[in-house]
N, C-alpha and C positions, 0 to 999 in steps of 0.2 A: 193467647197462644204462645207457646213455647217456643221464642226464638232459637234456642241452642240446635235445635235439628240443620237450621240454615245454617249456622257458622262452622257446624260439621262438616255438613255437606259442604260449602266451597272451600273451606281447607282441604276436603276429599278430592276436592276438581281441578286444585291451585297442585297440590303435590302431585298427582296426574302427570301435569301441566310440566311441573320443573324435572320430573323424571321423565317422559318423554324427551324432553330437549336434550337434559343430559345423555340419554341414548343416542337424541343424533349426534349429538357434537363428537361425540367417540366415535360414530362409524362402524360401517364393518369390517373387519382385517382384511385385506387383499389378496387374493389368490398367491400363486407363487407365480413369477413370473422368470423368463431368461435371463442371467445375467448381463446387465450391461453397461460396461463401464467407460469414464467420461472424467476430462479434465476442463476446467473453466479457471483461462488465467486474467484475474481483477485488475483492472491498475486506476488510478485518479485518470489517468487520460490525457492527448496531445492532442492539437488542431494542427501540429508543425508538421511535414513532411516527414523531415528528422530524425522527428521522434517516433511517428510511423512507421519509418525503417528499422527506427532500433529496435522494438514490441515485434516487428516481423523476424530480426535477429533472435530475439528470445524465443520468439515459436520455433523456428529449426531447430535450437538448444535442445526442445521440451520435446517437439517429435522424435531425433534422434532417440532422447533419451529411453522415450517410453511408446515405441514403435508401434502401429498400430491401433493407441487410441485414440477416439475421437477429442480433437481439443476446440473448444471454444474461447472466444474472448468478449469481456464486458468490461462496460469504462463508469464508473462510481460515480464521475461528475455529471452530474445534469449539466450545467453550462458547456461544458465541454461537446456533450452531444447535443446539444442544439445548435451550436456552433457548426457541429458536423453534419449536422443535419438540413440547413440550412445552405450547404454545399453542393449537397447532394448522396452524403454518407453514413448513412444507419449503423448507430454503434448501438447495443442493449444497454440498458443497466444489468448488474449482476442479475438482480429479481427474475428481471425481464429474461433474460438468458436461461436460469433457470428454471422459469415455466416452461419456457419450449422443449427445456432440455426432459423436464416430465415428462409434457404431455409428447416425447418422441419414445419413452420408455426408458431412460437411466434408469440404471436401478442402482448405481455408487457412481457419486461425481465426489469430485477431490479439487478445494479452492483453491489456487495459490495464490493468493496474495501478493501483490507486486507494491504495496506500500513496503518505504521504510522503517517506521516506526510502529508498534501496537497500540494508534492514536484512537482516535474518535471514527475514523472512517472506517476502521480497520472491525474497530468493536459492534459497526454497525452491520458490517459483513457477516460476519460470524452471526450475530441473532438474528438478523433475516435469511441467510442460507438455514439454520437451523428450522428454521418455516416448515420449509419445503419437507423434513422429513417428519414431520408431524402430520402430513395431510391423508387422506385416508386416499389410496391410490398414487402416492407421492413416492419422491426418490426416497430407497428405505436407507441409505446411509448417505453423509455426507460428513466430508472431514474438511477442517479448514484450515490449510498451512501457515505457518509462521510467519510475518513478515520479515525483513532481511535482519532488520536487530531484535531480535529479542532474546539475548541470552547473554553472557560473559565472554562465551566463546565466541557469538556471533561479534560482537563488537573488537575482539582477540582480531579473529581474522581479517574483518575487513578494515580496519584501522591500516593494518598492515599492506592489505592489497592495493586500499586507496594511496599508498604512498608509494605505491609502484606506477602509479598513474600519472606522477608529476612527471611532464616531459625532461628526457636527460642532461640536459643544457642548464639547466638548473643550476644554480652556483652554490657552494655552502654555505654564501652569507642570506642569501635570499629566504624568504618566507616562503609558508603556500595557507591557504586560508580554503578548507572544504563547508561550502555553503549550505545549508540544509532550509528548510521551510519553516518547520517548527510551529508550535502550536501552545501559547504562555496559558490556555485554559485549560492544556491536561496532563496530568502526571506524566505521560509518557517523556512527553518534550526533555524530561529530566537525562533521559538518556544519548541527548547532545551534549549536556555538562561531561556526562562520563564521556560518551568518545574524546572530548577534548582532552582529557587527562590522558587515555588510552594513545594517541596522537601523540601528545606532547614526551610521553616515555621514549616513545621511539623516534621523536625530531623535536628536539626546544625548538624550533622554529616554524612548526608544522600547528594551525590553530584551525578550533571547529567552530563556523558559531551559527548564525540563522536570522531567518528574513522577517518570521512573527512570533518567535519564545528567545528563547535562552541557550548561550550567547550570545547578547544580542552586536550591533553591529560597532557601538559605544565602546562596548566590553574588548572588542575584539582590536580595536584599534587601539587603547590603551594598553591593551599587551605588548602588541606589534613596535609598537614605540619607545615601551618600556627595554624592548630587547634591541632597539637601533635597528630595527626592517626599515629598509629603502624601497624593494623592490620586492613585490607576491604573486603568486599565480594562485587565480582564483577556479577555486572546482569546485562544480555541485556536485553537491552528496543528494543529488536529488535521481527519483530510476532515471528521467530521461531529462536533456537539456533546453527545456520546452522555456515559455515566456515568464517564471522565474528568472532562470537560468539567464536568457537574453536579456532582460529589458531589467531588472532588479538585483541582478548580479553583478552582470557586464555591462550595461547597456550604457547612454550619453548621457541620461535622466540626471537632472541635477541630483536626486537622493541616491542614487543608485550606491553600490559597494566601490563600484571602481570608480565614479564621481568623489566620495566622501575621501577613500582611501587616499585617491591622485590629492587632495585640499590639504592631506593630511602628511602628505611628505612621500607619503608610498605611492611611487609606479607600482600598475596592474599588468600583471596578461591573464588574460580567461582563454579556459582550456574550458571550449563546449564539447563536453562528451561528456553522456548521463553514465551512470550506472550497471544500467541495464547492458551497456555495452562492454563491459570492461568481462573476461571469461573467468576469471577468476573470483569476481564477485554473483556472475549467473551461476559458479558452480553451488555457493551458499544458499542462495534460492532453491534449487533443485535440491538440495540437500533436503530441506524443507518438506521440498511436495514427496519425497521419496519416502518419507515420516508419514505423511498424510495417506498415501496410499497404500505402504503398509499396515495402517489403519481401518482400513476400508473394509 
């Protein structure tokens, strides 16, 4: 007997089989539905009160701004929200946030991004909100705002702003050292080298450097020395002044920044106030989402 009729046949049954699927996977298009528009502001996330306060200060900012939408919040770190959870305080993941925010009907949510840099966390935001608009019944737009440096201009201003932040007691011989996180496995980290330059045009004595990329804390004291710094105030360039900030910046920790610097001949003061606080750098932010929603 003539096998070829069978291998016909289940190639006939097999291509069925993958066209179907492909039908489902596409879906049906979705009715039209009401407009409904939505903002959802990301950040890495605090367990500090602090920094609680301050993510609350940026919500007023955003409500004022853009009256009447609904705004949500979601915090990126898993650890963070188990921490909080364990408290007794339900934070989303972005993901999570915007499932609800579906299946409540958005029909355009607009990310803002509360990272500083367009790092690894940042990229991971963007391709999974993208998700959500690919689903069949899903938010049909979503835009995803800039973190606070991504641009020339944005590093322009806030280099600047941040040097409005050093408390005014400040002496001209004195240093100030803006702390950042930093991350030596991705390209972006590169754009602490540049704020440092940015920095340095407008204070030789004014340095940027970071807690795991570049510059690192080695780097950063070698400068400091090289220019006869005695005495620095340290600020995170971080959104909020969370356990970075305390316990790796400023903290008693023998590694810490203000540990290594005091060993090293410089007196510290740390000035804990994040980012997110300061109005002149949440205007850059909104700048941002104001881009995203015009987008929308």
């Amino acid at each position: 007997m003539d096998p070829s009729w069978y291998f016909e046949g289940l190639g006939a049954v097999m291509s069925a089989v993958f066209l179907g699927s492909t039908f489902a996977v596409q879906g049906k298009r979705p009715s039209p539905r009401p407009l409904k528009k939505g903002i959802l502001l990301s950040a890495f996330g605090t367990t500090l009160p602090e920094g609680g306060a301050a993510f609350k200060g940026m919500q007023h900012r955003v409500e004022n701004t853009f009256p009447g939408t609904d705004i949500r919040w979601a915090y990126s770190s898993r650890f963070v929200r188990t921490k909080l959870a364990r408290a007794g305080q339900t934070v989303d993941s972005p993901e999570m946030m915007l499932a609800r925010m579906m299946d409540e009907g958005f029909t355009h949510v607009a990310v803002l991004s509360l990272h500083v840099i367009p790092g690894a966390e940042y990229h991971d935001l963007v391709r999974n909100a993208g998700l959500f608009a690919r689903m069949t019944w899903g938010i049909e737009r979503i835009e995803v705002a800039r973190p606070l440096l991504s641009s020339h201009e944005d590093m322009v201003r806030v280099a600047g702003a941040m040097l409005k932040t050093v408390p005014p007691k400040r002496e001209p011989h004195e240093g100030v050292v803006f702390v950042g996180h930093g991350n030596e496995r991705h390209p972006a980290d590169a754009i602490y080298c540049a704020m440092n330059g940015m920095v340095q045009e407008l204070d030789p004595l004014a340095f940027v450097g970071t807690i795991s990329g570049h510059p690192d804390l080695e780097k950063v004291v070698f400068r400091m020395k090289a220019k006869g710094v005695e005495k620095a105030y340290l600020v995170p360039l971080m959104t909020v002044a969370g356990d970075h900030a305390r316990k790796d910046m400023a903290g008693d920790i023998p590694g810490s920044w203000k540990s290594v610097l005091a060993k090293n001949g410089i007196r510290c003061e740390p000035v804990l106030v994040g980012m997110v606080e300061h109005g002149e750098i949440v205007e850059i932010w909104l700048d941002h989402l104001r881009d995203a929603i015009e987008r929308l």
